[in-house]
DRENKEKE-288168 format. One record per atom (N, C-alpha, C): residue in one letter; x, y, z. Coordinates in steps of 0.001 Angstrom, whole numbers, plus 500000, padded with zeros to 6 digits. Each point is the difference from the previous one (the first is absolute). Layout:
REM DRENKEKE-288168
aXYZ
...
//
This chain:
REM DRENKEKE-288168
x627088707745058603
x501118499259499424
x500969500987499369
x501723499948500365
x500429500914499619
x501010499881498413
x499687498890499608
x500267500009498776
x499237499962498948
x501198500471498956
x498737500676498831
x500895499448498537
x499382500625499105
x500653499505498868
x500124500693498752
x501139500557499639
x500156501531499117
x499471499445498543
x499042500878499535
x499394499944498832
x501373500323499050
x500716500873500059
x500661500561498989
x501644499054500196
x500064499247500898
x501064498851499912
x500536499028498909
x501294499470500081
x500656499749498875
x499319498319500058
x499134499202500620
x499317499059500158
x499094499712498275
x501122499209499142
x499151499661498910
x498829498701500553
x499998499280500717
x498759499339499983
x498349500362499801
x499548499561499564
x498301500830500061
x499378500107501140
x499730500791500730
x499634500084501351
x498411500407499661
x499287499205500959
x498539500170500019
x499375501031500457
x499235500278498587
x499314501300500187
x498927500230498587
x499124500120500350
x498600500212499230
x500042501331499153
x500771500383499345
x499955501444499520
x498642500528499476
x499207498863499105
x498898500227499516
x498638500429500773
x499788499120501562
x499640500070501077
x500364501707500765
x500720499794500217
x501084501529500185
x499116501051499418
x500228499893498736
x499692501420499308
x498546499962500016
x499240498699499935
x498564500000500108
x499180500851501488
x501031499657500800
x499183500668501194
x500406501072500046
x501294500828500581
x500222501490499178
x499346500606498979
x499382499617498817
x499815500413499469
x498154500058500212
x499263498980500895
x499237500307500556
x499752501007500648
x500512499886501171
x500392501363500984
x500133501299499472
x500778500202498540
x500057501476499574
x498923500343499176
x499233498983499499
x498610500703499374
x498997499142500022
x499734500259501994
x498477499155500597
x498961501122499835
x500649501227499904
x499085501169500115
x499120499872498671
x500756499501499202
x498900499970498349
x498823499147500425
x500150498870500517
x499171498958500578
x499230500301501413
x499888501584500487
x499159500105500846
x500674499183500965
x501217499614500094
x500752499725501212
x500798500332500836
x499604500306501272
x501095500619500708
x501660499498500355
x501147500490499129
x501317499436499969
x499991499541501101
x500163500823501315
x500770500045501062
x498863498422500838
x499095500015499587
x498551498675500991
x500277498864498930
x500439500116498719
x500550498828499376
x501052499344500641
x501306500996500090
x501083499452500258
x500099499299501428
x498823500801500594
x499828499036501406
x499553499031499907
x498698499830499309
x499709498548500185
x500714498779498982
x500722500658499361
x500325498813499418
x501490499644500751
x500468500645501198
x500981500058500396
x501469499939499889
x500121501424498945
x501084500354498765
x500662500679501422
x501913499353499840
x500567500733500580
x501700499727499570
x500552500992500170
x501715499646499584
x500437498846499702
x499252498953500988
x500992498671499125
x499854499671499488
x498764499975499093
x499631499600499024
x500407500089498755
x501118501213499782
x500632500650498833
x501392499464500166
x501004499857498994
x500946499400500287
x501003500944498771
x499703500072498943
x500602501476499483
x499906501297500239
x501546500477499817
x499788501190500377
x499111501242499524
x499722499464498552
x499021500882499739
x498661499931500487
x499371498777499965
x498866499671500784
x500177500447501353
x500879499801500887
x500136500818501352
x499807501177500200
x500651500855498684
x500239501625500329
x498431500266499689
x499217499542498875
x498719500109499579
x498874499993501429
x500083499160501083
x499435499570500753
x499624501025500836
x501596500220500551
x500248500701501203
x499524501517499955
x500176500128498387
x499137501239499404
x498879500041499983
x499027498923500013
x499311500230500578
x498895499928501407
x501018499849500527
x499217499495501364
x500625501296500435
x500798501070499739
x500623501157500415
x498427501199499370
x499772499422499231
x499144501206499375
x498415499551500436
x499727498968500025
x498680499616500657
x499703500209501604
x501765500089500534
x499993500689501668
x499987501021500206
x500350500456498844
x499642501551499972
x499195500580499626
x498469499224499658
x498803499759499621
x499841501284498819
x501121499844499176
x499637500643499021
x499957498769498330
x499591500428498646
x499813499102499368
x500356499494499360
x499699498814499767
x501008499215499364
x499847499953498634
x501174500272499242
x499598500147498600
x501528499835499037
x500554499648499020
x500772499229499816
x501112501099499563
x499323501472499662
x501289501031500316
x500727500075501249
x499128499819501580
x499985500524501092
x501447499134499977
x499711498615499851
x500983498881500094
x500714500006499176
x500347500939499010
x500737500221498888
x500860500748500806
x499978501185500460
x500410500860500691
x500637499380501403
x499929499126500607
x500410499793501089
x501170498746499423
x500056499323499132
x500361498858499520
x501266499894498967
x499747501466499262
x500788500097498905
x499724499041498880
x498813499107500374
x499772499309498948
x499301500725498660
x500019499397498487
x498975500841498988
x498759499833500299
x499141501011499509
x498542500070500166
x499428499007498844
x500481500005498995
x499360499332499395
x500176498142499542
x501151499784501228
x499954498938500135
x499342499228500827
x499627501153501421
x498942499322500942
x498557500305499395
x499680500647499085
x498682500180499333
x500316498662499118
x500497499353499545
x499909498369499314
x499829498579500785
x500277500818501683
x499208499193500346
x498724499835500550
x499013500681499016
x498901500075500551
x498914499163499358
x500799499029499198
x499347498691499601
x500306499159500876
x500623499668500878
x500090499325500680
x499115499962501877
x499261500991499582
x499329500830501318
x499105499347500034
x499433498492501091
x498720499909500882
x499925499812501394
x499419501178500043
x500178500694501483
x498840498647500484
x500017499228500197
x498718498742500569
x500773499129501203
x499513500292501253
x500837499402500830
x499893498586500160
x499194499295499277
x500128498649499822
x500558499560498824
x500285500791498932
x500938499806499126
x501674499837500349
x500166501511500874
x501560500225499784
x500155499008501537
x499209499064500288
x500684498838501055
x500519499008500049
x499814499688498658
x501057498917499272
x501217500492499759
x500242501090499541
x501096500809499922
x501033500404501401
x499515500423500622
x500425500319500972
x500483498825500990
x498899498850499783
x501135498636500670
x500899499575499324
x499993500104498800
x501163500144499147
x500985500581500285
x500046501211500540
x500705500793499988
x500486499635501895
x499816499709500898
x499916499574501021
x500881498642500178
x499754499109498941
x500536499216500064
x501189499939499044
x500223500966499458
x501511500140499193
x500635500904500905
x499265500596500874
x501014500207501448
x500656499510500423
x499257499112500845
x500615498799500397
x500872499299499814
x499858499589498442
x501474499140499026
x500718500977500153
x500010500920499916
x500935501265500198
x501081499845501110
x499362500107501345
x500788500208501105
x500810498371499888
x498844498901499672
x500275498804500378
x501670499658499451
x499751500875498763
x501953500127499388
x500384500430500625
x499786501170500894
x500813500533500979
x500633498880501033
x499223500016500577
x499916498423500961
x501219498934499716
x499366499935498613
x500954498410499372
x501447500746499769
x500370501082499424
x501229500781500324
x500213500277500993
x499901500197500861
x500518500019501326
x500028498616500708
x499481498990499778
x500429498762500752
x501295499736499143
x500010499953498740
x501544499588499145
x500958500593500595
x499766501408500086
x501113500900500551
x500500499250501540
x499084499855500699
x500047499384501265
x501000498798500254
x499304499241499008
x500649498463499823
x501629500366499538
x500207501033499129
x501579500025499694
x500984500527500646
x499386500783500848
x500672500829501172
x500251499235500826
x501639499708499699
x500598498908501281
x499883500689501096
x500702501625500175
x500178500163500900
x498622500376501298
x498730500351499387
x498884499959500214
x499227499090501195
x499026500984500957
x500220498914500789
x498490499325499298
x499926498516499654
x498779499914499034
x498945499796500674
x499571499712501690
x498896499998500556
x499342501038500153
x500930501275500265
x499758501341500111
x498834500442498596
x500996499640498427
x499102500450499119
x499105499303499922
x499985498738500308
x498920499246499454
x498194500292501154
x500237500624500957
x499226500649500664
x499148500661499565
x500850501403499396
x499817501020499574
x499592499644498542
x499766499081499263
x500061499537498912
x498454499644500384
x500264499197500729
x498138499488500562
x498673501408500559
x500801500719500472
x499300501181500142
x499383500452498942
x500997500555499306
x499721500435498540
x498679498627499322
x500105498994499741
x498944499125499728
x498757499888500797
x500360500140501344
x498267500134500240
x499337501428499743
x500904501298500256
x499345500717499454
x499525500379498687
x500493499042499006
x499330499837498418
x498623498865500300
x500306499199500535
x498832499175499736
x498863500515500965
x500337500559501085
x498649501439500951
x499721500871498772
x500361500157499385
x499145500970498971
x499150500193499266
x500229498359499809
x498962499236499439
x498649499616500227
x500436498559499853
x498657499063500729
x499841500339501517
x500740500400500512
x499153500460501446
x499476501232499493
x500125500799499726
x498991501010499833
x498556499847499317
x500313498957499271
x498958499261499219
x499190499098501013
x500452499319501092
x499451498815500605
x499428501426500929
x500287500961500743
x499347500815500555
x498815500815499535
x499683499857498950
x499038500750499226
x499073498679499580
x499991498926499778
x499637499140499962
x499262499408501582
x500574500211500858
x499555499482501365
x499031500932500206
x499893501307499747
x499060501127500429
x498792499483499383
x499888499740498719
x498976499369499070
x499513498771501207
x500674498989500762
x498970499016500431
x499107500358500753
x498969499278500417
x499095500304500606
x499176498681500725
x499674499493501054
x499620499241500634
x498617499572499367
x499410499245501142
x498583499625499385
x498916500818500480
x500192500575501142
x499181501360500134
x500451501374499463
x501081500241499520
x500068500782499363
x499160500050498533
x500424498857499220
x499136499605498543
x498341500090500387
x499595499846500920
x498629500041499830
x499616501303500662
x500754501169500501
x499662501157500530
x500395501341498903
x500715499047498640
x500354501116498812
x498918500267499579
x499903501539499822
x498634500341498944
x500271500509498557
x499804498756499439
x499844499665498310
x498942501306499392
x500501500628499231
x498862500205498978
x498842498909499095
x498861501159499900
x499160498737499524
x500587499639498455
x500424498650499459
x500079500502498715
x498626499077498838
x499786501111499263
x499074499923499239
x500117499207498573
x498604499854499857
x500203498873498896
x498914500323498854
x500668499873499064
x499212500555498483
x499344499225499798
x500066498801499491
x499682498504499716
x500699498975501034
x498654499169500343
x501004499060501174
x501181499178499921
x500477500198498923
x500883499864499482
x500982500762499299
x500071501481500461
x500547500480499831
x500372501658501140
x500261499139501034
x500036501297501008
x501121500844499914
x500346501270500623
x501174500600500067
x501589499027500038
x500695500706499275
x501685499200500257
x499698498771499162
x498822499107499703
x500231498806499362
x500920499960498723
x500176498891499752
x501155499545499315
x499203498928498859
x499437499884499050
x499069499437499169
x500895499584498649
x499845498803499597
x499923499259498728
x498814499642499188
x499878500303498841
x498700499570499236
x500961499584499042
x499654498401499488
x500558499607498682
x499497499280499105
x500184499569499207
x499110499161499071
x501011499691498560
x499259499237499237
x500782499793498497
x499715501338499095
x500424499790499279
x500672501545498898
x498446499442499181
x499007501384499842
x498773500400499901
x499021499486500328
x500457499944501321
x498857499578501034
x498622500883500465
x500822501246499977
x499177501127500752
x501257500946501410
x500719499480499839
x500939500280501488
x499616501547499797
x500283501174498727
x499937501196499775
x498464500781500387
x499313499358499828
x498352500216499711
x499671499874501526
x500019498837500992
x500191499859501322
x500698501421500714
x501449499995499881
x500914500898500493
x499560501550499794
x499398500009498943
x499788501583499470
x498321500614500928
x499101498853499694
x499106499967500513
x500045500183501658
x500338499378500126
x500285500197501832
x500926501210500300
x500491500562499109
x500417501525500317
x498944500894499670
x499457499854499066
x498657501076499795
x498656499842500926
x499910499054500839
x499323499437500722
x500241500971501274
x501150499657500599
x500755500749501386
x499538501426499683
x500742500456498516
x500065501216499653
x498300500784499799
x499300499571499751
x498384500220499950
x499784499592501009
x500326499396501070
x499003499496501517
x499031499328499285
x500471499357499089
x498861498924499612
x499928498407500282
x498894499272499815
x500785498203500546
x500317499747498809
x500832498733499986
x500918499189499216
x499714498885500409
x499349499224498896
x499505498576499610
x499195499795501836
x500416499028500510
x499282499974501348
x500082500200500855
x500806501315499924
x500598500641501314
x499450501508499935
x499157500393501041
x499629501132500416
x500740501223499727
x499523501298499703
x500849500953499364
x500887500558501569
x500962500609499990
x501048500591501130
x499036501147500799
x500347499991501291
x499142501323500651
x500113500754499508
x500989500217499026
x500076501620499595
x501005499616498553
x500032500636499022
x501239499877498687
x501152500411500710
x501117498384499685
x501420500658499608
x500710500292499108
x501157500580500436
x500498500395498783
x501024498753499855
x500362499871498838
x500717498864499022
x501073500812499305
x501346499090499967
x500567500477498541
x500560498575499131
x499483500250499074
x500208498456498876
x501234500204498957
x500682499321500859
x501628499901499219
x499750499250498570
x500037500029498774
x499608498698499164
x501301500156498990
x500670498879499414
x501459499731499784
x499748499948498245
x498717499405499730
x499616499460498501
x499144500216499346
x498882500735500774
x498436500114498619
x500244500879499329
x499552500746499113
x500151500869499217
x498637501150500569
x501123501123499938
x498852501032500743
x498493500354499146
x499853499810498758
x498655500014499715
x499303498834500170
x500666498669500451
x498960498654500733
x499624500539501264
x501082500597500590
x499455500313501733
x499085501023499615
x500142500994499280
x498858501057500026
x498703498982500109
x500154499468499149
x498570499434499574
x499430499283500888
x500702498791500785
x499688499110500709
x499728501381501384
x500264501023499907
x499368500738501872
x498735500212499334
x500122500498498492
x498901500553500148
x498869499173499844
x500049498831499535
x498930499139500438
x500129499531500582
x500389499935501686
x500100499280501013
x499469501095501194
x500455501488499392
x499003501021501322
x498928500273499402
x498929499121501152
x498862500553499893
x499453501070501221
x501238500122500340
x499516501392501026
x501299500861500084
x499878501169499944
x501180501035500221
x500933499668500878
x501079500228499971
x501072499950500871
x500337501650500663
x500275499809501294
x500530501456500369
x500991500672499648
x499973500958499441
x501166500965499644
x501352499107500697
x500981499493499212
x501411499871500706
x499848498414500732
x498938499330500330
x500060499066500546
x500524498773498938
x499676499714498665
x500401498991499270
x501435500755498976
x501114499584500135
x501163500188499557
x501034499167499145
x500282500664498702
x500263498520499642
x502053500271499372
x500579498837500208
x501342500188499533
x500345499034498806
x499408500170498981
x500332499356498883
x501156499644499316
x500997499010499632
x501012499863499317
x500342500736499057
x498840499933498749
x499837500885498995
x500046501117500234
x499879500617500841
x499749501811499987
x501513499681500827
x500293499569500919
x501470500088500424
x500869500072498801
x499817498826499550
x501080500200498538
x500276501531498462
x498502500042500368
x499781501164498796
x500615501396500499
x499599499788500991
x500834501225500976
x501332500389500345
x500629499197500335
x501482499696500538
x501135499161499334
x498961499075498682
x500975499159499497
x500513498667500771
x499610500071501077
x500484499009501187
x498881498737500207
x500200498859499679
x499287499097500641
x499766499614501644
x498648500131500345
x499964500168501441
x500127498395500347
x501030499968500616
x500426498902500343
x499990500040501845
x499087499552500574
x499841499685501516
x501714498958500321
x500337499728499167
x501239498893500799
x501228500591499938
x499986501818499792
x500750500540500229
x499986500729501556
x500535500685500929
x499977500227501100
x499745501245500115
x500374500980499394
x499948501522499803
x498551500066499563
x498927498986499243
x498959499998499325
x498997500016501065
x500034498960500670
x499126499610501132
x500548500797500980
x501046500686500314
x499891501486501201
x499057501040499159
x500141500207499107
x499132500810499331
x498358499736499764
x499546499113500363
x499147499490499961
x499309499886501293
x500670500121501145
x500078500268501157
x499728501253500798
x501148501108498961
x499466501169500423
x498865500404498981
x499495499393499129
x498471500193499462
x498841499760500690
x500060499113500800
x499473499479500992
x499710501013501324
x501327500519500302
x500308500600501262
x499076500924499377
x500394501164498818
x499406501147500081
x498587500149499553
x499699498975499686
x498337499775500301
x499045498986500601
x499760500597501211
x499908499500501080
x498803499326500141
x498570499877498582
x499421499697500113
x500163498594499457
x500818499765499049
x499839498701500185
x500257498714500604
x499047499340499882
x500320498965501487
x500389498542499194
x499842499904498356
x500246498539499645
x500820500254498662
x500699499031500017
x501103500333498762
x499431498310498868
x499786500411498851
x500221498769499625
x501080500181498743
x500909498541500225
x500545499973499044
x500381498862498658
x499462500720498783
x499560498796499154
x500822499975498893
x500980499061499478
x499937498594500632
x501256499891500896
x500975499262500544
x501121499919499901
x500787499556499439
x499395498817499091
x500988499887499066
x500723501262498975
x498864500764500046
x500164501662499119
x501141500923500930
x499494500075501117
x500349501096500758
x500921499731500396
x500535498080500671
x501391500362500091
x500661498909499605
x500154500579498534
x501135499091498933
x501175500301500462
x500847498472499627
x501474500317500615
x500476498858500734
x498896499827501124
x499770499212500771
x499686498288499961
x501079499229500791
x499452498784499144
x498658499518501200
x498841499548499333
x498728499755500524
x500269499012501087
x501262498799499376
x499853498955501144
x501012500740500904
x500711500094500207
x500745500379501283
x499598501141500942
x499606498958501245
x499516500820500971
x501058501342500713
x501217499763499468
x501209501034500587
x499385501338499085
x499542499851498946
x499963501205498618
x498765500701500617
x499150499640500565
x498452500007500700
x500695500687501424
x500491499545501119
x500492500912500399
x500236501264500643
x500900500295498467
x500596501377499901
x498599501143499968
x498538499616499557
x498780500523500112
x499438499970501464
x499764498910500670
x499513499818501374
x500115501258500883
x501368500405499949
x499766501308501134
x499302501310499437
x499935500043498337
x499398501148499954
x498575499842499901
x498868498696500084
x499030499579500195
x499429500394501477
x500918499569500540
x500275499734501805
x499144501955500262
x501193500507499145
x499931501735500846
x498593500228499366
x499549499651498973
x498687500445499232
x498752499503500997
x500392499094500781
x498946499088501009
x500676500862501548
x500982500431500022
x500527500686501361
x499096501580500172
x499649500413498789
x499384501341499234
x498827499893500271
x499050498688500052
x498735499608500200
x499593500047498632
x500105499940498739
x500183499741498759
x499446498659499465
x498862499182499370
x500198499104499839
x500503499638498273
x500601499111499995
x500685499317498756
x499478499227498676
x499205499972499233
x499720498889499150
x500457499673499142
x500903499181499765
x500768499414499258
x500055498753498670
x499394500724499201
x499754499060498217
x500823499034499732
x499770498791499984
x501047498927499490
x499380498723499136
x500554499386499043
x499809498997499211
x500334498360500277
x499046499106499880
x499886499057500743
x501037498859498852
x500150498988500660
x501356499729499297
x499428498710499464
x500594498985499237
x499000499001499206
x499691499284500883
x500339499560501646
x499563498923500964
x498234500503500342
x499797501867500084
x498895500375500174
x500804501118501203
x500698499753500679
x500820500508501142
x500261501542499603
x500344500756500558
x500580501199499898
x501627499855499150
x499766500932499257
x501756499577499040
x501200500328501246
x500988499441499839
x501362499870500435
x499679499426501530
x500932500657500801
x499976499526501491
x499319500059500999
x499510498966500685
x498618500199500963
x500670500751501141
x501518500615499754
x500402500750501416
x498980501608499765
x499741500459498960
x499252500783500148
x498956500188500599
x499407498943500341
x498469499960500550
x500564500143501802
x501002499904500145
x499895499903501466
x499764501002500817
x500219501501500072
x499616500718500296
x498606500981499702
x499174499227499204
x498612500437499625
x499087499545500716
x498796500772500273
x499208500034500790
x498764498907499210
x499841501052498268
x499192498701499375
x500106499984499098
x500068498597499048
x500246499557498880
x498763499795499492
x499862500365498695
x498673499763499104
x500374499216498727
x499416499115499832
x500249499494498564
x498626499508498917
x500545500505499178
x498728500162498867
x500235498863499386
x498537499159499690
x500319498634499267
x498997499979499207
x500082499262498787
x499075499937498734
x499105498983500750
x498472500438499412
x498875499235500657
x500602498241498793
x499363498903500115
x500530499146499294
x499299500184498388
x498441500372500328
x499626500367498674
x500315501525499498
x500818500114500214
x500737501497499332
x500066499862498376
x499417501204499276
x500016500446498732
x500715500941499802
x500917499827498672
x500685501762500081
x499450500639499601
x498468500011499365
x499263501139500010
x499340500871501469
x500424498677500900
x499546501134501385
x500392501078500632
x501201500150499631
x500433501046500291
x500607500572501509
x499708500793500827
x500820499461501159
x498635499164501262
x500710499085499872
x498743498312500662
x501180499839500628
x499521499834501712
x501218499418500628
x499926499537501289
x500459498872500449
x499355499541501700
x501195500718500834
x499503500816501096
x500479500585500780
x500854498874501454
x501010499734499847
x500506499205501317
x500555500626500841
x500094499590501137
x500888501038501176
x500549498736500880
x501207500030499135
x501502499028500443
x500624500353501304
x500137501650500240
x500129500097501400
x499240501205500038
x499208500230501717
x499722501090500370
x499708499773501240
x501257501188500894
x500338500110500855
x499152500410501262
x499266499697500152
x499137500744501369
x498446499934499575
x499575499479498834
x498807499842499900
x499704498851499684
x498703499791499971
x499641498357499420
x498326499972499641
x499670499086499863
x498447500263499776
x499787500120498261
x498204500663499897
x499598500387498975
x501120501342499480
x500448500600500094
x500337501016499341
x501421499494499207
x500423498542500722
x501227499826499265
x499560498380499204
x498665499460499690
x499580498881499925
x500536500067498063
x500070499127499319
x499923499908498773
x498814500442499234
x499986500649498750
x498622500808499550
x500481499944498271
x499436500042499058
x500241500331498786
x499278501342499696
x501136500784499294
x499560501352499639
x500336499973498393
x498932500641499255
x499796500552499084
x500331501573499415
x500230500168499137
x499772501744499329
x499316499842498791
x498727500745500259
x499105500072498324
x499816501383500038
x499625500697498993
x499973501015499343
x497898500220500366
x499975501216500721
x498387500063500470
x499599500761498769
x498517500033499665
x498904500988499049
x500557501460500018
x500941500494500664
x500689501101499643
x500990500012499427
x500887498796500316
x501231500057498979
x501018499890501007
x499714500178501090
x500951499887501014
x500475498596501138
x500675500059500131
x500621498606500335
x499813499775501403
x499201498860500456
x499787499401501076
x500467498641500853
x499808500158501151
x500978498493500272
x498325499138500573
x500210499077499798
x498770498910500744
x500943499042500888
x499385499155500444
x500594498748501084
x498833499316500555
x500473498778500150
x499147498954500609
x501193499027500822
x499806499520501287
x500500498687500354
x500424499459499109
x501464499437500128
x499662498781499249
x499181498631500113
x499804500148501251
x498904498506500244
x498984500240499074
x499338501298499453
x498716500239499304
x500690499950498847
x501256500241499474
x500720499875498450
x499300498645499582
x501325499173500923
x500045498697499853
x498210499385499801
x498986499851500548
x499006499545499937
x499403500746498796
x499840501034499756
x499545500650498663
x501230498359498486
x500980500147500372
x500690499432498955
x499744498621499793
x499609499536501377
x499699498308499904
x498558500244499201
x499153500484500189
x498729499830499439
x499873500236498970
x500834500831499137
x500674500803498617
x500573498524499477
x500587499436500664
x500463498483499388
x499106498915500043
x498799500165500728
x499318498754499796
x498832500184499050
x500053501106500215
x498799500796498811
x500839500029498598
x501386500136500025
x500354499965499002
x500639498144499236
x499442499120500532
x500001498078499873
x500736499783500615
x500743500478501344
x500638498854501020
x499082499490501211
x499612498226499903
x499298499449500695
x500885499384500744
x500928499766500219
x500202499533500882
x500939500713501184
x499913499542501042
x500495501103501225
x501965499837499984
x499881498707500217
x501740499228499327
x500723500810498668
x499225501068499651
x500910500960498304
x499728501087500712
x499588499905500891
x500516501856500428
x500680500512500621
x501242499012500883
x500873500607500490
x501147500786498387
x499812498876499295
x500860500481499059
x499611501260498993
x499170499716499820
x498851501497499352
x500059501197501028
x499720499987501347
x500441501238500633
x500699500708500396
x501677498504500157
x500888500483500605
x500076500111501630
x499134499122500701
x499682500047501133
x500316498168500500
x499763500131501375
x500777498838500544
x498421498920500044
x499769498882499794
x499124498931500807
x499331500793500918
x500952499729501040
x498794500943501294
x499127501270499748
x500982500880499513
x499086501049499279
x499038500281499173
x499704498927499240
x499026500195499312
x498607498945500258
x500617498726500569
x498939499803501224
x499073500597500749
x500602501194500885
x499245501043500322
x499780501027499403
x500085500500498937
x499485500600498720
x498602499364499739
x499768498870499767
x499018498712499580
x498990500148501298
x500464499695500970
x499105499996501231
x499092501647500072
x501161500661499874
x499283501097500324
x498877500586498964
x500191499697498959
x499661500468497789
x498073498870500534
x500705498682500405
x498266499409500407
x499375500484501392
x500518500701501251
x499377500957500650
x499460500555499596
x500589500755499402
x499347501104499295
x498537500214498593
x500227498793499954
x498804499401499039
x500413499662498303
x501396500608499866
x500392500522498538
x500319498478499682
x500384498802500698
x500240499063499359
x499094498834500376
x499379499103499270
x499071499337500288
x500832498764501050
x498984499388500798
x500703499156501121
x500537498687499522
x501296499617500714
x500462498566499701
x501416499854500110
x500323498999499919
x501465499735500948
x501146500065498618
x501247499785500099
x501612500303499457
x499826499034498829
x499341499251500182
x499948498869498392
x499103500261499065
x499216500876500712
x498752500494498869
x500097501089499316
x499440499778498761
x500300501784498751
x499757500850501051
x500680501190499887
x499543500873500077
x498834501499499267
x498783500339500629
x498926500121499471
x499621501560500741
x500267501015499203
x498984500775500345
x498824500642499887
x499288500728501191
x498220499517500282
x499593501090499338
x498904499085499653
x498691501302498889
x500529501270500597
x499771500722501298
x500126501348500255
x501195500662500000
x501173498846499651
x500882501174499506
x499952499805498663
x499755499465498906
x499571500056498946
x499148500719499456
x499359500287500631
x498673500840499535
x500715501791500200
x501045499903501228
x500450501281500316
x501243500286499040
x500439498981499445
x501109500226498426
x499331500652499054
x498479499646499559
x499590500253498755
x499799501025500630
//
């Protein structure tokens, strides 16, 4: 297309252009080398090229360096000082703005792609006006040449896009002749890339759960009724709110077996803050790239958890699924990484997960922690394990169970579990032993439905614990479990 559009023109309108975008990727490009990135394999793949710049200073910056990277010598912000006439120590300010992450600077760069576009598209729309006023003009002639110019803006585009997109399809013998990696699974419910919710009401246990199942992975040990991992992973535990001498305390009575050098990692709020002054706030964007390349440069870990979100990313309003979002793609790349996700959240007064159920849609599995009905707050963390969604499994490993944490003859903190079918029947007999005779007061005493406790009853006189007789009669239990109370 042979029109263009002079940056330095007497055109007061605001003409589209991302300056911030702009300087973000330039300023990538001139210090990827700090980041162990190669400038010149960045700028390719993220597919940085002249049009993308639309000032002249951003242009001259560019061309400088794609002149000095062809000349495979290095890039460094004197080199481009020197070729540019620009100051050195103004392109050294932008080196806060530097993430060399090619799934970062791709938002940018369609940005920048598409303020192209509006770009020429003024071109375009000035030249049809011009067209239209030119009596003497022949106007089929321009208006041709006018159309030319438009399809070659819109070929630049989405067809290049719909061509890269078509390469991606693949038939039905193709899909079944791809060879997948195997991907592996920590907990069956928690394989590579997953995407996990655990939530519950505010001191439920959500922390004690979450922390635990990282020291678990992290020791190759099992967790409540799930078998320990073939081997320890490594973890890093983002946490937005405890106070770093609770977390000390709570690992250290929760490992009862060593962790490997480097495998359990932790990113505390508190030590963020004491450090930097900065509240680590995940619902900032620069936070979570950084968090990303924490990730990247240690390669052992395979599960991120992050606790809570209401902590981690304040700012954000909970109900609106648009605010939720703006997070999804950087979840997405953490699961593109083979990374899996666990994600801390607070259950809202319905029992539901707080704010918008658009969050749950891209998760693999949802966990929700619920108070047993005879819950004491001296119990401490007591909690029935549910699995609201989980994606690819089913069975015992995702069945309902109540788990416990008591403190063992060492001092150290243990988890127990039982079914809840065995809860529930322990509690009915706890109530009839404790004067409820009749079968008609225990839906309301347990919190359980008619039907359910029907077969509670059926099964409690199977079993011998309740003496025999039908729904109108006391309920009575037999010498031998009596004799097994005292």
């Amino acid at each position: 297309m042979g029109c263009t559009m002079n940056p330095d023109g007497q055109n007061k309108q605001p003409v589209p252009y991302a300056t911030a975008s702009a300087k973000t990727v330039l300023a990538s490009i001139l210090f990827a080398d700090r980041y162990e990135v190669r400038p010149a394999q960045l700028a390719k793949d993220i597919g940085a090229d002249l049009s993308l710049f639309w000032s002249t200073t951003d242009r001259n910056l560019f061309k400088a360096f794609k002149e000095i990277l062809d000349a495979q010598e290095a890039l460094t912000p004197e080199a481009a000082a020197l070729r540019t006439g620009e100051n050195v120590s103004d392109l050294l300010a932008l080196s806060d703005l530097a993430m060399p992450n090619r799934d970062f600077l791709a938002g940018h760069v369609a940005t920048l792609r598409a303020d192209f576009q509006r770009r020429q598209a003024l071109v375009i729309a000035a030249q049809l006006e011009q067209a239209a006023r030119d009596v003497s003009a022949d106007l089929a002639v321009a208006l041709l040449a006018i159309r030319a110019d438009v399809d070659a803006l819109t070929a630049s585009g989405p067809k290049t896009l719909e061509k890269e997109l078509g390469a991606c399809v693949i038939d039905l013998k193709g899909l079944f002749s791809l060879t997948l990696p195997e991907r592996k699974a920590w907990f069956p419910w928690l394989p590579e890339g997953a995407l996990v919710m655990v939530y519950g009401q505010r001191g439920i246990g959500k922390t004690f759960f979450s922390l635990s199942s990282a020291v678990s992975l992290a020791c190759g040990s099992p967790f409540l009724r799930w078998a320990a991992p073939e081997h320890p992973v490594g973890v890093l535990y983002v946490d937005g709110e405890m106070p770093l001498g609770a977390m000390r305390q709570r690992v250290a009575d929760l490992m009862q077996n060593p962790a490997a050098d480097g495998l359990l990692r932790f990113l505390p709020g508190e030590h963020v803050y004491n450090s930097t002054k900065r509240d680590l706030r995940l619902s900032d964007p620069r936070v979570r790239e950084a968090v990303s390349r924490i990730v990247d440069a240690t390669p052992e870990v395979r599960v991120v958890v992050l606790d809570n979100i209401s902590c981690l990313f304040s700012g954000m309003d909970e109900d609106k699924k648009r605010d939720w979002e703006q997070v999804v793609p950087w979840l997405l790349s953490l699961r593109h990484r083979g990374v899996a996700v666990i994600l801390v959240h607070h259950a809202g007064k319905g029992g539901d997960q707080r704010g918008t159920s658009g969050r749950e849609d891209l998760l693999d599995t949802v966990i929700r922690l619920d108070r047993p009905h005879d819950a004491r707050a001296e119990d401490g963390a007591r909690f029935v394990v549910r699995f609201t969604k989980s994606r690819g499994v089913t069975g015992e490993a995702v069945s309902d169970f109540e788990a416990s944490l008591v403190k063992d003859e060492a001092g150290s903190l243990t988890w127990t579990w039982r079914p809840v079918q065995e809860s529930n029947l322990d509690r009915l007999l706890q109530a009839v032993s404790d004067g409820v005779e009749l079968q008609a007061d225990l839906p309301d005493e347990l919190g359980l439905t008619k039907g359910a406790v029907s077969k509670l009853v059926k099964k409690a006189r199977d079993l011998g614990h309740l003496a025999p007789g039908d729904r109108r009669q006391p309920l009575r239990l037999t010498g031998k479990l009596r004799e097994a109370e005292r």
